[in-house]
C-alpha positions in Angstrom: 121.8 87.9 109.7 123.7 89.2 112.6 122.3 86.1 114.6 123.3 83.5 112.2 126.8 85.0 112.7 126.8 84.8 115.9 126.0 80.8 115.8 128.8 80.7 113.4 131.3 82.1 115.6 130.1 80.2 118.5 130.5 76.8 117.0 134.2 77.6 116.8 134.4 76.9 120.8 137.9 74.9 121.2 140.8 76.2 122.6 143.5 76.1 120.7 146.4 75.6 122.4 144.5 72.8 124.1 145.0 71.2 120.9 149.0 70.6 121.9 148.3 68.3 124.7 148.2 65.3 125.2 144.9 62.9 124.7 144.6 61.3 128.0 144.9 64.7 129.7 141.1 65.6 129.0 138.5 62.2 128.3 137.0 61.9 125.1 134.0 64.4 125.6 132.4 62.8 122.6 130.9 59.4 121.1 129.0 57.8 117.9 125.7 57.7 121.0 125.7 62.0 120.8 126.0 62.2 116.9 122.7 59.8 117.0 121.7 62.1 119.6 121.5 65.2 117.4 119.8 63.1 115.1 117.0 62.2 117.2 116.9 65.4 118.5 116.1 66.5 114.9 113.7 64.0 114.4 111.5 65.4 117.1 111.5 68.8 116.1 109.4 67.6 112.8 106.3 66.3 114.6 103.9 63.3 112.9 100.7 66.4 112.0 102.7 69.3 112.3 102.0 72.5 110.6 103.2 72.6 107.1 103.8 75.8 105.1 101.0 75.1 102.8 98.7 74.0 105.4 99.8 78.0 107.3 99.2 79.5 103.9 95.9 77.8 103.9 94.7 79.2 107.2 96.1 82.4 106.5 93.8 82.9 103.7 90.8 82.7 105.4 91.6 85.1 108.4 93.7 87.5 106.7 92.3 91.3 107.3 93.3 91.9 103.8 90.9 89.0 102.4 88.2 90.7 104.9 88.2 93.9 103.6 88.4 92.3 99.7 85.6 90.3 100.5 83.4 93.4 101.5 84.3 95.0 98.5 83.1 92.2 96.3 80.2 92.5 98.2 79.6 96.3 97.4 80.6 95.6 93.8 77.5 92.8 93.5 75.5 95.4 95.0 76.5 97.9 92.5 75.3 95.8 89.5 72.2 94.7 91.3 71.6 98.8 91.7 72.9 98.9 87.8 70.5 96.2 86.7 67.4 97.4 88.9 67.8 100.5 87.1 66.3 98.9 83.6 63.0 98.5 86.0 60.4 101.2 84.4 59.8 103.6 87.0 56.2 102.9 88.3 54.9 105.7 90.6 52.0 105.9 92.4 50.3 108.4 94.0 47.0 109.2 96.5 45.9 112.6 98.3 43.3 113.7 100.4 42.4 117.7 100.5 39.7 119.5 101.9 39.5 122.7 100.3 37.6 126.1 101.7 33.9 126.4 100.2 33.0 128.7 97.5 29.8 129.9 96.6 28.0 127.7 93.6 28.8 129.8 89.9 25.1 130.6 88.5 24.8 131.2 85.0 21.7 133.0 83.4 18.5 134.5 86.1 16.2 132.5 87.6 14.0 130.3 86.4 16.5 129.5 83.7 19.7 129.8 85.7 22.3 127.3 86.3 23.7 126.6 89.3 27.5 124.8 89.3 28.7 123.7 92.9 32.5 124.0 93.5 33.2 121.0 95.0 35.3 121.5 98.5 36.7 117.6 98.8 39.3 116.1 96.5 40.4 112.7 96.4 43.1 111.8 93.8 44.5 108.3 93.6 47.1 108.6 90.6 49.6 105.6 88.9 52.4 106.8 86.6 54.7 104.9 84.4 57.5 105.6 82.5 60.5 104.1 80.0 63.4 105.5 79.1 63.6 104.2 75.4 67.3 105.6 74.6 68.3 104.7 77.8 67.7 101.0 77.1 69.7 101.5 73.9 72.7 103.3 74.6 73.6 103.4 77.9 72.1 100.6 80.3 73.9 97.4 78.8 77.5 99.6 78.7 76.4 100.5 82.6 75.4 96.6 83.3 78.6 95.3 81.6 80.8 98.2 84.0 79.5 96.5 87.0 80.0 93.1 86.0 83.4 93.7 84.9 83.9 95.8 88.2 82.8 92.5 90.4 84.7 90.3 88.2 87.8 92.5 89.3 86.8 92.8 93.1 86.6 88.7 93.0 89.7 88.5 91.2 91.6 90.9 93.9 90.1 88.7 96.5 91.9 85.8 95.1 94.8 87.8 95.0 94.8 88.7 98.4 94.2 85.0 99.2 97.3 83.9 97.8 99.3 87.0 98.8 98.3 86.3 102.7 99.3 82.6 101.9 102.5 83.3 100.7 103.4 85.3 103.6 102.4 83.1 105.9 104.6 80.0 103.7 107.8 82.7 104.4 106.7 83.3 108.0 106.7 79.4 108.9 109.9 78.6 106.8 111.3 81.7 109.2 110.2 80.0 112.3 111.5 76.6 110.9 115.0 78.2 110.4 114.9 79.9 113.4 113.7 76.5 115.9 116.8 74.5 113.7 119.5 77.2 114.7 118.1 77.1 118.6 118.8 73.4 117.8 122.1 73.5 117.4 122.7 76.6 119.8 121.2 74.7 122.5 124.3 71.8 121.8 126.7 73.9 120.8 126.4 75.5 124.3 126.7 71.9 126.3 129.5 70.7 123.9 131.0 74.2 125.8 129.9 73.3 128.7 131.6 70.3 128.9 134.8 71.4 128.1 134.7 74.2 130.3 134.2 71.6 133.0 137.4 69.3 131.3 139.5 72.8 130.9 138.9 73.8 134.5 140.1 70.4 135.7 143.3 70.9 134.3 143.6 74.4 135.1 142.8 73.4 139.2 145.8 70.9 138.3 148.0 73.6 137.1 147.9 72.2 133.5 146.5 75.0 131.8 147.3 78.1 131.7 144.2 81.0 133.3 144.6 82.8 129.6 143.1 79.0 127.9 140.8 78.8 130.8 139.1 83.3 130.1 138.7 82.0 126.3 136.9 79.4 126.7 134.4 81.1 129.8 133.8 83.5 127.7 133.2 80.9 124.8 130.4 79.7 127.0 129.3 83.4 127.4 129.0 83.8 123.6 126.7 80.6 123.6 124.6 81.3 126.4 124.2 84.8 124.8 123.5 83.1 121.3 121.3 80.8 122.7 118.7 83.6 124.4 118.9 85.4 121.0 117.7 82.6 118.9 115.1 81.8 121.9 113.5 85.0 121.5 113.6 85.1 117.6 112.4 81.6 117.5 109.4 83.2 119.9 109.1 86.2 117.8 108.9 84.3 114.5 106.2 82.0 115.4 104.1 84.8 117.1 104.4 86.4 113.9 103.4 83.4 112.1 99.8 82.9 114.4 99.0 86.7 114.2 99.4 85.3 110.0 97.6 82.3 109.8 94.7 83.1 113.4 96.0 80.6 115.8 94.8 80.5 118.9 96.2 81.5 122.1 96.4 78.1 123.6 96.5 76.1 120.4 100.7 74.5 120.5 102.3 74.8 116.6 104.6 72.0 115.7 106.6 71.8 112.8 105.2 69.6 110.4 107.2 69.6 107.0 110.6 68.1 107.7 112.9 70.1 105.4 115.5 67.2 105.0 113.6 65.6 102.7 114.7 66.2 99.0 112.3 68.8 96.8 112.1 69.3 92.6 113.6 72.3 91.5 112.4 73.3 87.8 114.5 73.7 85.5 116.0 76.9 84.3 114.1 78.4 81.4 114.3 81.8 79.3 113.2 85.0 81.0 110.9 86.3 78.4 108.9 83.3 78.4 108.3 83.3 82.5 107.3 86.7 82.3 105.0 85.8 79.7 103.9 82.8 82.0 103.5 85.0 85.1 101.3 87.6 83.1 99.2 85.5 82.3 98.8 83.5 85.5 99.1 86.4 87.9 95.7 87.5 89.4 97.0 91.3 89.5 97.4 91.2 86.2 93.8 89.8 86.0 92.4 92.6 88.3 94.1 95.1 86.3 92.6 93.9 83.1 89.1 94.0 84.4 89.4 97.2 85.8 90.4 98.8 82.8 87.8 97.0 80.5 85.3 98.3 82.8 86.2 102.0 82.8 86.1 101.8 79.2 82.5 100.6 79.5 81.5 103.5 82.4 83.1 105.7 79.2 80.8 104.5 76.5 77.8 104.9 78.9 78.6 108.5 79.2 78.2 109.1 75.3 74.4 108.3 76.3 73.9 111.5 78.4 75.4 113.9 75.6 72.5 112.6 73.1 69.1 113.8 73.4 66.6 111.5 75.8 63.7 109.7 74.2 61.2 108.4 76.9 57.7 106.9 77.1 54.7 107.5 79.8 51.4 106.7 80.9 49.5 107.8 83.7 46.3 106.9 85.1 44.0 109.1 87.1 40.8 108.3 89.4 40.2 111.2 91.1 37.8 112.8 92.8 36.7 115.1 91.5 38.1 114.5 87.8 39.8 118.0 86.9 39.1 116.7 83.0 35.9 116.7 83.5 32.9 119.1 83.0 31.3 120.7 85.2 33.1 118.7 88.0 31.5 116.5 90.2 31.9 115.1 94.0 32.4 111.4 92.3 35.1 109.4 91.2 36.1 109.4 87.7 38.7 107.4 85.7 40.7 109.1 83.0 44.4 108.0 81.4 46.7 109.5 78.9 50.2 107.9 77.1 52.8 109.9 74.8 56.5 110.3 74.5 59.2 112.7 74.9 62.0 113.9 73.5 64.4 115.9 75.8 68.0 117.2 75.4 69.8 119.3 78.3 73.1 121.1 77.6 74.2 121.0 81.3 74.2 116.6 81.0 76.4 116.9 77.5 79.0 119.3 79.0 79.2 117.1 82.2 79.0 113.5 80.1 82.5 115.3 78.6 83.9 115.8 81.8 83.0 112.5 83.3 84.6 110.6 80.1 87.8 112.9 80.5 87.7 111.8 84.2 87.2 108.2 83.5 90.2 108.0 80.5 92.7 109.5 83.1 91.4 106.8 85.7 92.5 104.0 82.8 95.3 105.5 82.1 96.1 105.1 85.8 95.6 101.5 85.9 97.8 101.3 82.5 100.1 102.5 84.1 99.5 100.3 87.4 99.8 97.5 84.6 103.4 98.6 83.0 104.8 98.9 86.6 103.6 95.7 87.6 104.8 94.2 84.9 108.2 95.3 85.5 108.8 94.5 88.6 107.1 91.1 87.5 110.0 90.7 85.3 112.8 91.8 88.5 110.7 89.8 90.8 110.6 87.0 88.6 114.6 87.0 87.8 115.7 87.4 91.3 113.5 84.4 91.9 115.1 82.3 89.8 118.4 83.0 90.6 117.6 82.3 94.1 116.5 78.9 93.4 119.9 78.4 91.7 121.8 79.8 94.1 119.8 78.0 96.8 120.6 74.7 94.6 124.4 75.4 94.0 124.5 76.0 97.9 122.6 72.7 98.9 125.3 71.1 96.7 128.2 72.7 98.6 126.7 72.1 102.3 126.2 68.2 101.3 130.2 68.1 100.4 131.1 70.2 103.7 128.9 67.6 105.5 130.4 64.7 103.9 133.6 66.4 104.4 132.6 66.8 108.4 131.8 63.5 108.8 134.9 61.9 107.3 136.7 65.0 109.5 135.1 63.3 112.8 135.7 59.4 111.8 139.7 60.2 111.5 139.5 62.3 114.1 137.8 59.7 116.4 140.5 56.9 114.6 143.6 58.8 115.6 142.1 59.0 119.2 142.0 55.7 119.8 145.2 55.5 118.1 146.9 58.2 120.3 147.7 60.3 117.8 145.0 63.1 118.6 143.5 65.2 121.2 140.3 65.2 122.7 139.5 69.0 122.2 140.3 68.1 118.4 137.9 65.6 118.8 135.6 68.3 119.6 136.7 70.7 117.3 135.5 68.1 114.7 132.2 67.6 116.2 131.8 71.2 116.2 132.8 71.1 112.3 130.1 68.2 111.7 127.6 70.1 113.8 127.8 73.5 112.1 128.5 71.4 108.4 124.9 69.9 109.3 123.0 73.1 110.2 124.4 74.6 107.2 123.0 71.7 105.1 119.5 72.2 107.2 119.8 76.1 106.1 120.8 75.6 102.4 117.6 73.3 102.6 115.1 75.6 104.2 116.7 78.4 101.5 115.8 76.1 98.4 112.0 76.0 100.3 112.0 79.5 100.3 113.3 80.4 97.0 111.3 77.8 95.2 107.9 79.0 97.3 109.3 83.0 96.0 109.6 81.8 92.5 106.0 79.9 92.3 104.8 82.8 93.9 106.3 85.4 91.1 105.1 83.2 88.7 101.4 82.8 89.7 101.9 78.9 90.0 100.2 79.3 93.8 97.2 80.7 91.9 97.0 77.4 89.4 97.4 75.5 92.7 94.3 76.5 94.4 
């Protein structure tokens, strides 16, 4: 702001006590040929495939660190209900062992010739296959865990998006910034030759003893104002479109033009009742979305805890070919098949008291995001209302710079009139130019502002999100 009042007060440059003498003293410094100048000058800052805010926001969505890190997150949450849904997969076991064991005499039962002789076998081989299903599990808490993880990727997509639009939007500001700041260089840049070239006039009539040394210090250090001006908006102009490649990933040696001439006329919606744009932005804002999802799914993560306070009702079977068979009598050193099935009932105290804890855990963690949800939703509402009054102020002050310019320009035709007719100065001649120059940037501004504000207020109202 500081350096937009500086350009102001340098494009107030004319002596004025210069103003009381008479027009053939100095020559007429300028003609129709530099007003077309200016124009053309203009037209060639807004090149033919120039960057335009939306194509910036565009690039900036796809290399913004934000998006990155979203992006990996949606990436652990599809892994999380891939782990979720793998875990509705009857656990299958398997199991094979090899074990020498140390000899022990054969047991002999009865005396001899009627005794009998069992070997204790030293070498067991067990090859083993286990299966089991968690019945209640299937029942009451897999789907409700499922569901959680699905709702959680939904949300992790839908903050992507967010962040999308969010890195877009900044980078839309970030150009409109460097626009602004390239048109007040612009006119800095002219400004400081219009002083220039009456510096050179004043100190022609000062040499000739015309002008007094006091008119000649002003306007030196006039030209000092506008050099300084000038090197100010140079290196905001640098530092705004730095800012806007770190934004949107451009490289070092790729040249940014401006693309989206801003004197072109834009739509401005019209005004409409507060409570029914909020209503419209909480329902088109992705944040909202995210919210919504997140809280759905920690109600689900809830429910799936009820599971782990009930008792567990599971089913097995297990396979054995062992060798030798321990179900088998008297063992032998051979391999024998033998399998068994049931079910089971089991109930542990230490789950139920922490399934309580964990649901107490997960209800503060959705009251968090309720509460995420209320403040967005206010400042949705502030964000949303300053938006819109920016748009009319932006309109009521595009109205106001087009009468100033109109104003200007009639200023510089009577101006150039009463030259010719003798009846005017030259440094009023320039005092009008500087009129029309400064009436012209502020039109260029109040048209960048309308940009901006209507960009803000798309933005506040999740129109950017409809767009892509």
């Amino acid at each position: 702001m500081k350096i937009r009042f500086a350009l102001a007060a340098c494009l107030f440059v004319a002596t004025p006590a210069l103003a009381q003498r008479r027009p053939n003293a100095v020559p007429a410094p300028a003609t129709p040929e530099d007003m077309a100048a200016f124009e053309k000058d203009l037209d060639a800052l807004f090149a033919r495939g120039g960057l335009t805010a939306d194509q910036a926001a565009t690039r900036a969505g796809k290399v913004s660190p934000t998006v990155i890190r979203r992006a990996a997150e949606v990436e652990a949450a599809l892994a999380q209900v891939e782990s979720a849904q793998l875990a509705m997969v009857p656990q299958v076991s398997g199991k094979a062992s090899f074990t020498y064991l140390s000899p022990l005499d054969p047991i002999v039962f009865g005396t001899p010739p009627a005794a009998i002789t069992l070997e204790i076998p030293n070498k067991a081989t067990v090859l083993q296959g286990t299966l089991a299903v968690p019945l209640s599990e299937y029942l009451l808490r897999f789907p409700k865990i499922i569901n959680a993880a699905k709702l959680g990727a939904d949300a992790a997509r839908t903050s992507m998006r967010s962040g999308v639009i969010n890195a877009g939007q900044e980078a839309r500001l970030a150009y409109y910034e460097w626009l602004r700041a390239r048109l007040q260089v612009l006119v800095a840049e002219r400004q400081l030759t219009q002083v220039k070239t009456v510096l050179k006039q004043v100190q022609a009539l000062a040499d000739a003893q015309r002008l007094s040394k006091a008119d000649l210090m002003r306007v030196e250090s006039n030209e000092a104002q506008a050099e300084q001006a000038v090197n100010q908006l140079r290196n905001l102009a640098t530092l705004r479109e730095e800012q806007l490649r770190l934004l949107i990933g451009a490289r070092t040696d790729e040249q940014l033009a401006l693309g989206e001439d801003v004197r072109g006329s834009v739509n401005a919606p019209a005004a409409a009742d507060l409570e029914s744009l909020v209503q419209r932005a909480a329902k088109q804002r992705l944040e909202f979305r995210a919210l919504d999802l997140g809280i759905e799914a920690r109600e689900k993560q809830r429910d799936a805890e009820t599971a782990n306070k009930l008792p567990h009702l599971s089913a097995f079977a297990q396979a054995d070919y062992d060798n030798p068979n321990q179900r088998v009598f008297p063992q032998e050193q051979k391999f024998t098949f033998t399998w068994l099935v049931g079910a089971q009932l089991t109930w542990t105290i230490n789950d139920a008291l922490l399934a309580g804890a964990s649901q107490r855990r997960i209800a503060a963690e959705t009251n968090e995001l309720r509460a995420d949800r209320e403040n967005l939703m206010r400042g949705t509402r502030i964000e949303v209302l300053a938006a819109e009054q920016a748009v009319q102020l932006a309109q009521l002050a595009l109205t106001t710079s087009q009468k100033g310019l109109a104003a200007a320009e009639e200023g510089y035709r009577v101006r150039r009139e009463l030259l010719n007719a003798d009846r005017a100065t030259a440094v009023e001649l320039v005092d009008a130019e500087t009129d029309l120059t400064r009436a012209r940037i502020a039109a260029l501004n109040a048209r960048v502002d309308l940009r901006v504000a209507l960009a803000q207020l798309a933005h506040a109202l999740g129109d950017d999100t409809a767009a892509r």
